[in-house]
C-alpha positions, 0 to 999 in steps of 0.5 A: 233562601234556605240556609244552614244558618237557618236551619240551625235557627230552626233546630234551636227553637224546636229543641228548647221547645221540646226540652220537657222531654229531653235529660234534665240536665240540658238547659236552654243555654245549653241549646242555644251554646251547642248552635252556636258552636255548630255554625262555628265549626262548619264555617257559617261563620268566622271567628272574627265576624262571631266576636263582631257579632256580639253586642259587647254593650249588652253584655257589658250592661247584663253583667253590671245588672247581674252583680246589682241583682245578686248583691241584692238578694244577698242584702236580703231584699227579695226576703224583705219585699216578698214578706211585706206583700205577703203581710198585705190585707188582702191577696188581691192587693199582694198579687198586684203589689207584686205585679207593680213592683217586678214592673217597676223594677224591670223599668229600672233595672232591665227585665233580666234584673227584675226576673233575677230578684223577683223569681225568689219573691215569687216563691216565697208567695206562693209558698206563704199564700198556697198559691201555685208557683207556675202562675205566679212565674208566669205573672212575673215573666209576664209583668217584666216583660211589659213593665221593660217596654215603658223604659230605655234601658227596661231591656236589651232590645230598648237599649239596641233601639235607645243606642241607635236612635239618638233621642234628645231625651231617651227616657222620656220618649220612650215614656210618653209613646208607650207608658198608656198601652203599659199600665193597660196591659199591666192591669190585664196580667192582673185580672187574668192571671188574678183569675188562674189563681183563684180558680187554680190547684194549688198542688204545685206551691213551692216544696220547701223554703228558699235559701237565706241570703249570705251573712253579708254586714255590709249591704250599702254597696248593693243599694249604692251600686242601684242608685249609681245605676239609676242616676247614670242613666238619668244623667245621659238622658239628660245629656242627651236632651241638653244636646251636649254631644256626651253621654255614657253608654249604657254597658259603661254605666252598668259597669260603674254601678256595679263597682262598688260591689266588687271594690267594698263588699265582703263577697266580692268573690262570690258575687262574681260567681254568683252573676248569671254566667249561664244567661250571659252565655246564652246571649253571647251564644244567640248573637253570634247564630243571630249574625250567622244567619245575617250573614247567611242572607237568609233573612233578607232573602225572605223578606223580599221586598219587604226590606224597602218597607221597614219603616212603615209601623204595620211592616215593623208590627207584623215583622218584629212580633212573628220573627221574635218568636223564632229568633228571640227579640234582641237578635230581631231587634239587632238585625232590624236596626241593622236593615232600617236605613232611617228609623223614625220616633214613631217606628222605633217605639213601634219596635220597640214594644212589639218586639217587647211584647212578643216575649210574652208568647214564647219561653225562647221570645224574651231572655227574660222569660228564661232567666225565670226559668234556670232562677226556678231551678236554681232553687229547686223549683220545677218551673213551667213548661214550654206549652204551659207558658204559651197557654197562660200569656196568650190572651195577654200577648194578644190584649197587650200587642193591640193595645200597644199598635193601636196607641203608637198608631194613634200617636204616630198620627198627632206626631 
């Protein structure tokens, strides 16, 4: 059933696939803000059902993240970490030292978080090494893409997925399904975008050098704010996994960590200014088109009686890949959970890094990869463009997605 919504949906997709060609100043969150508005005024959706739509929980967890991330940069250690992996003996080891670390740190701290610090570290090496910026942002978006699939909270859609699917031990399921298919795909984002290096031009490094993080004496609440984050994770995976019957949402978790930023820093102020308002608009602006569009039935309508069939692993595979190049991956994910009458261990992970995995086809498939993006330009950097991105993580999008489907199938059977 065509749809307004739909349509809308469409519209949003083309534009930012475009927007190469369109002013300058018209970023993606731009794009997505006007769609939004656009259903809003015709009625597709009310306002009331706009702010129900809304997943006030990731919201709540990308603002505490974004504060860590900002109060980070000013503590200096996207400086500190770019200069370590550039004084590294050789270049192969710095590019996988880069790759490991944006990894880890999207495991940890969410891919959004990991595109916020990393995106500077990628430019200090490609200014320090020569080499071009566009890959190494690619690789960036690439390995925090792949390295949140292996985590809980490695990004919204994990934690849309943790949320609803009430795992005795969050982290540790979420390990032992996907940590093989990440660490494969891992190494095949080094040695094929290790490749684009070597043999590309190197006229696009980066012109001139990165602002210097702000006088900031006090740096233990930034590094506080990380570890409170971390630990209150683990703890509700353990609370979850002793059957308590508690735990601690994961938007009130990033809240708390982030608090001691804004109770003790000297730039408190600033660091609220300073948190990515653009991409938490952008979110709060596909949420509210991705419920438009549920509501619209149109998505059901499509799916015929596919809808009976969400729980079997090759429907979830097909479905949460190809719908989150359209739609993004939260809002499908969001929307799956939502028509998934009972999700098991082996559907969810199924899901989960499928959906995750999608991101690395499209810019508008992982917010991530958009982050990235409006990060580049924040500092003057002219990042890569829509078809530029596609062309360099295809092959890393198809390795990565069978990699993963043919791992949890096989787990699914010894589950």
């Amino acid at each position: 059933m065509f749809s307004t919504s739909l349509a809308v949906s469409c519209a949003i997709f083309l534009l930012i696939a475009m927007r190469q060609w369109l002013p300058a100043r018209i970023r993606i969150w731009h794009i997505m803000g006007a769609g939004a508005v656009v259903l809003l005024g015709l009625g597709e959706i009310s306002l009331q059902d706009a702010f129900q739509a809304i997943d006030w929980n990731v919201i709540a967890y990308l603002f505490g993240v974004f504060a860590i991330g900002s109060a980070l940069y000013d503590s200096g250690i996207s400086h500190a970490i770019g200069a370590r992996i550039t004084n590294a003996d050789r270049p192969e080891l710095a590019f996988a030292v880069f790759i490991l670390a944006t990894a880890l740190c999207a495991a940890v701290l969410t891919n959004d978080a990991a595109a916020v610090i990393g995106t500077p570290i990628a430019l200090m090496l490609a200014r320090a090494l020569n080499w071009s910026a566009i890959v190494l942002l690619v690789a960036l978006c690439a390995s925090v893409t792949v390295g949140s699939m292996v985590s809980p909270v490695g990004n919204p859609q994990n934690i849309l997925i943790a949320t609803a699917g009430h795992f005795d031990n969050p982290i540790g399921t979420f390990a032992s399904w996907l940590i093989v298919p990440t660490l494969a795909s891992l190494a095949f984002v080094f040695v094929w975008l290790g490749r684009k290096i070597r043999n590309g031009s190197s006229s696009d490094v980066m012109d001139g050098d990165l602002p210097d993080p702000h006088d900031e004496p006090r740096t233990w609440p930034a590094y506080l704010g990380t570890a409170l984050l971390i630990v209150l994770i683990a703890a509700d995976s353990v609370l979850e996994g002793g059957g308590s019957g508690h735990s601690v949402p994961f938007g009130v978790a990033s809240l708390i960590a982030c608090a001691p930023i804004f109770l003790f820093s000297n730039r408190r102020v600033q660091t609220f200014r300073e948190v990515d308002w653009p991409t938490l608009a952008f979110f709060v602006a596909m949420f509210v088109v991705t419920g438009s569009l549920l509501q619209s039935g149109s998505l059901q309508a499509m799916l015929g009686d596919l809808q009976t069939r969400l729980g079997e692993l090759p429907i979830t595979a097909g479905i949460s890949f190809w719908a989150s190049q359209l739609f993004s991956n939260v809002p499908v994910v969001d929307i799956y959970l939502k028509l998934l009458h009972e999700g098991e261990i082996p559907n969810l992970m199924m899901l989960a890094g499928i959906s995750t995995l999608a991101g690395n086809l499209f810019i508008i498939s992982a917010a991530s990869n958009v982050i990235v993006v409006q990060q580049a330009e924040k500092f003057g950097q002219t990042p890569f463009t829509f078809w530029q991105f596609t062309l360099m993580v295809l092959p890393i999008t198809v390795v990565s997605v069978a990699l993963t489907y043919g791992w949890v199938i096989w787990m699914a059977g010894r589950f």
